[in-house]
Every structure is written in C-alpha cells, then in structure tokens.
N, C-alpha and C positions, 0 to 999 in steps of 0.2 A: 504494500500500500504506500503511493506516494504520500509524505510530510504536505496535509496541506497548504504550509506556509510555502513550499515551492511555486505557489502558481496562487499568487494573492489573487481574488475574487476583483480586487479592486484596478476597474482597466478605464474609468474615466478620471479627464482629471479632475479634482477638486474646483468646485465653482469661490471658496473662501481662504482664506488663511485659516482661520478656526479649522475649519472641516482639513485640510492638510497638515496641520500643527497635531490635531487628536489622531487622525489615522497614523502618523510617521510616528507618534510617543507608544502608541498600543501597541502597533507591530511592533516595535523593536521591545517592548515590553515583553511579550508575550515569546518574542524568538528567545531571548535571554532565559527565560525562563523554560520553555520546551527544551533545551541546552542542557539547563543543567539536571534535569529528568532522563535517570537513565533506565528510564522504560518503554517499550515501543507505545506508538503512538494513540493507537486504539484502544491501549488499555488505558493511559491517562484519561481521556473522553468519555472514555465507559466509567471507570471508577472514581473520576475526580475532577470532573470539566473547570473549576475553579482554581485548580492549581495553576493554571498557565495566568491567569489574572485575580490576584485576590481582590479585598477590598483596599488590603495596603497602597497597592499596587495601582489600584484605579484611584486612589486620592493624590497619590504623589502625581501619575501623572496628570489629573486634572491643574493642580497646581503649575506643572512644569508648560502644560500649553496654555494657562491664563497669565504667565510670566514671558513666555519666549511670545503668544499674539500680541500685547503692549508693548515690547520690543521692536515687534517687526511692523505692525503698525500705528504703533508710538499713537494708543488711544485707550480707553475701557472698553468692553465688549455690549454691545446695541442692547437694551433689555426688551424683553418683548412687553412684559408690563409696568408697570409705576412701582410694584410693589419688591421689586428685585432690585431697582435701583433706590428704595427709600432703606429697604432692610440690609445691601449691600452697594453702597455707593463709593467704595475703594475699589468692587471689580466692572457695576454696572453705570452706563448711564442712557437716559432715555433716548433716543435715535433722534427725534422734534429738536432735543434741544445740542444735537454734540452733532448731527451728521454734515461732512462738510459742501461747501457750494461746492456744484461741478465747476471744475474751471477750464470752463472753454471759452474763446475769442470771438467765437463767428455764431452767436446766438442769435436770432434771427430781431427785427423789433418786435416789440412786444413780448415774445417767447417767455415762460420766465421757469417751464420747468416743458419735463419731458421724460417718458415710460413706454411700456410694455404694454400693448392694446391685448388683455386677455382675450376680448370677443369683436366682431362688429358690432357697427351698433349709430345711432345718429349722432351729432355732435352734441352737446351739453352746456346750456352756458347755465352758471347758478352761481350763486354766494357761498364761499370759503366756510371750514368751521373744523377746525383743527379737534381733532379726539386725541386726548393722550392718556387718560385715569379711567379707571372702572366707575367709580362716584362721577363721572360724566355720562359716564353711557348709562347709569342710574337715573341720573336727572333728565337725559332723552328719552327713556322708558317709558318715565312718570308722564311727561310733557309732551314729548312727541317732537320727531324732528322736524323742524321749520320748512313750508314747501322751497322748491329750489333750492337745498344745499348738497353742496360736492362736498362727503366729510373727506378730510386728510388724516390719514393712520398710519402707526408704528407697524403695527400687527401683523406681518404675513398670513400667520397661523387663522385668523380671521376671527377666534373663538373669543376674542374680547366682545367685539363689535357685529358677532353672529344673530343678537335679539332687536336691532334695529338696522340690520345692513336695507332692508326693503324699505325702510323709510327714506333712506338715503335720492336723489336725482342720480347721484355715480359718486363713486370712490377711486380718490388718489391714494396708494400705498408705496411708504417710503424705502418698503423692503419687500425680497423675495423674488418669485416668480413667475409667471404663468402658471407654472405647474403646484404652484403655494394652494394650502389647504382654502386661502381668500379666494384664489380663482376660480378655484372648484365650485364655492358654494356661491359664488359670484354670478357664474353661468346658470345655476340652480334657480336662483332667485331673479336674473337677468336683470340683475345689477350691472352696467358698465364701470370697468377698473380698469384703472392702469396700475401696473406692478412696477417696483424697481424705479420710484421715480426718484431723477435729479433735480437739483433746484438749481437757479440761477439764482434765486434767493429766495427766503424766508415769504414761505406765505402766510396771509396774513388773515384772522376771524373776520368776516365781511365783505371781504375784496372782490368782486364780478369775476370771473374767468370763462371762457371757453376751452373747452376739451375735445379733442379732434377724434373722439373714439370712432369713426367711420374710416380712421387709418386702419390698414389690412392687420389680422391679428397676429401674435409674436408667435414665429414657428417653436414648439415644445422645446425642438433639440438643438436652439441657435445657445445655447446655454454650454453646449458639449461642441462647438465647431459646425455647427451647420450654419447656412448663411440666416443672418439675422435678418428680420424685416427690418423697416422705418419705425422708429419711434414717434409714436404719436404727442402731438405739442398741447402744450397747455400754455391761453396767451392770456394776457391780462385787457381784459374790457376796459379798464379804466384808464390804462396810458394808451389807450386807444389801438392798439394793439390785433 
C-alpha cells in the first residue's frame, strides 16, 4: 500500500495565504510525525488515526500559521463576525473596517468598487447600508429592511445575514466567492450579489449607487486558472457617475 502522503490529494493551488500557510504546517506536521511511527501505515489508521495529529499538534500549528499569515501579510486575519474580533482583537479584525482600497490607476469615473457577478440579473440602483454586527441584523429583523437598499457584508458564509438577505434590493460582499455559501443561497433566494468586492473607497450608509449585475456571471473555476469574466462595476449616482 502506497504512504498516502506520496500523492497529497491537494492539486489546486490555494486561493489565500491562510489556506496555504495551514495546508504547508499540517503536512509537514503530520509527515514528521508518520516518520517517527515505526509501524506500517494501515495499522496507525486502523488503531490510532490521531497519532499522526494530536491536539498538541493542531494548537501549535494553528498558532505557527496565525504568526507566519501577519508576517506574510503584515495584517490580523478578516473575522467573519463582530464577535471574534471583540473576544479576540490581537488575532481578528472586522474586514468593513481593516480591508485595504484596491489600488488601481485606471478606475473608470464614477466606478468606486467592483466584484464577482454571482448571477445575471438587471442592474440595481439603491441606497448603501453597511451590515457588520449581528444586533444589526436584529434591529433589521425587528424593522425591516428599508425598500431600495444594496446591504454591504463581511460575510461570505452568508449565515449572518441569511434571515433578511430577501429583504435586501442586492448584496455587495466584501469577501469570498461565487462558489461562497452567500452565493449559493443568493441564487436560492434571487438575491443579486456580487462576491469578492474591491473598493476604490469606503462606502458609505446612504450613498445612491448603481450595480451592473446584468454583467455576465463569474465562471466557478476562474478562481483555479480558468479565464475570469469582467467584473461587474459599482458607480456612484451621486458624483454623477
């Protein structure tokens, strides 16, 4: 029986630093440790699948990849909710308030961000309204979200902002993917989203925009090397844009 560490599973690359920082510290985890087991392989598996990773073993290296990703990109790791950045704000901070402008030259006017068209769909114009806390999405619940608003979210995952995404006109989301648990229930609900968006700047509670979601939507695998579509733009109504 070949050692399955000969032939790692893992044959795309990483779309993050996190996501390559954990994979390179387990592997070499885990071979160190198959190494010094001098028993064939199928009996460690069978009799003790947790030898090859204890819990020691997973704290240090969580540790060693929340130390070498601030390293490499010299920031804290995006939290998906309020409350990992409020109980942990030496490793988290919220994405709304750390993530950086894109910095590109040849922004178009008006333009002031731009994403990942999960679906087709018409274009959208509506008033801004930034979600970052769960006691927001509380007091949306209670209230109900305002007609015409484009909310903007942290959240890939979508499970913050899952009991009022239908009230929404569309969602800007500042992380993830098309293929993100938001896009899924996005298309479910035929929500219009754009994933993965960069800002030119800070959007602001109020501010008119239009959203081009009738851009063609982001192929699944442009994430792995297939060619990407167009990013669909988001312009600003008010500097007339």
């Amino acid at each position: 029986m070949d050692h399955p560490l000969s032939t790692p599973k893992w044959t795309l690359p990483e779309g993050t630093t996190l996501s390559r920082l954990t994979r390179e510290h387990l592997l070499r985890t885990v071979e160190s440790n198959a190494a010094a087991i001098d028993r064939p392989w199928h009996e460690v598996v069978s009799a003790d699948p947790l030898a090859l990773l204890s819990a020691a073993d997973a704290a240090r290296v969580a540790d060693t990849v929340v130390t070498r990703f601030q390293e490499v990109e010299g920031r804290k790791l995006f939290a998906g909710c309020e409350i990992a950045a409020r109980e942990r704000p030496d490793l988290y901070v919220l994405r709304s308030e750390a993530a950086p402008l894109e910095e590109r030259t040849d922004w178009p006017d008006g333009v002031v961000a731009d994403g990942d068209n999960v679906f087709e769909h018409e274009d959208v114009t509506g008033k801004v309204l930034v979600v970052r806390e769960v006691s927001e999405v509380d007091r949306l619940m209670r209230e109900g979200v305002p007609e015409g608003t484009i909310g903007v979210i942290d959240d890939a995952g979508g499970t913050m902002t899952a009991p009022i995404l239908e009230e929404f006109d569309a969602v800007l989301c500042l992380a993830g993917t098309v293929r993100s648990h938001l896009g899924i229930i996005a298309r479910e609900f035929g929500v219009p989203v754009l994933m993965n968006v960069r800002l030119a700047r800070a959007l602001r509670d109020g501010e008119t925009v239009t959203v081009s979601y009738s851009t063609e939507a982001q192929n699944v695998d442009a994430y792995y090397g297939e060619e990407a579509k167009p990013r669909a733009e988001v312009r600003s109504v008010e500097s007339g844009g």
